[in-house]
Steps between C-alpha positions, in 0.01 A plus 500: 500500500789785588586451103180551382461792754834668360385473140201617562639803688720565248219518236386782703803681521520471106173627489522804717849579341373476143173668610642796677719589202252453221276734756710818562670501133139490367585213261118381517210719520244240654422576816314154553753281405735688767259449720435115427838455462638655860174282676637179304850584669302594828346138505824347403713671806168422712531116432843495505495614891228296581729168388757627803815478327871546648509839365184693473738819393354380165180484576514846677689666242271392232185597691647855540629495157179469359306708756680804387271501147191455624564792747593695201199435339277583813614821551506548111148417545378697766722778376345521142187433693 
């Protein structure tokens, strides 16, 4: 299971790295694939710590990796109102 948990962590750090930079160079205009997207990698980093691996720096850094868009968005949204 710690294997599976890594990998699976890591998925979400790929995500959230890949997302964040796509995000704030404005390579894709869509705000609802962002958004699906950075829940995909929120659901990812959720399972991940719920396997309790060794190292749930992964897990954690994914999770906040992937939080950061979808608090971009929010305030994008309430902003633009």
């Amino acid at each position: 299971m710690k294997a599976y948990s890594q990998i699976i962590g890591l998925s979400s750090l790929i995500i959230g790295c890949s997302l964040n930079v796509v995000l704030f160079t404005s390579l894709i205009n869509s705000m609802i694939a962002v958004i699906l997207l950075a829940v995909m990698g929120v659901v990812l980093a959720a399972f991940s710590l719920s396997l309790k691996p060794e190292k749930k720096w992964i897990g954690i850094a994914g999770l906040v990796l992937n939080l950061i868009p979808l608090a971009y968005m929010a305030i994008l949204f309430v902003g633009l109102g």
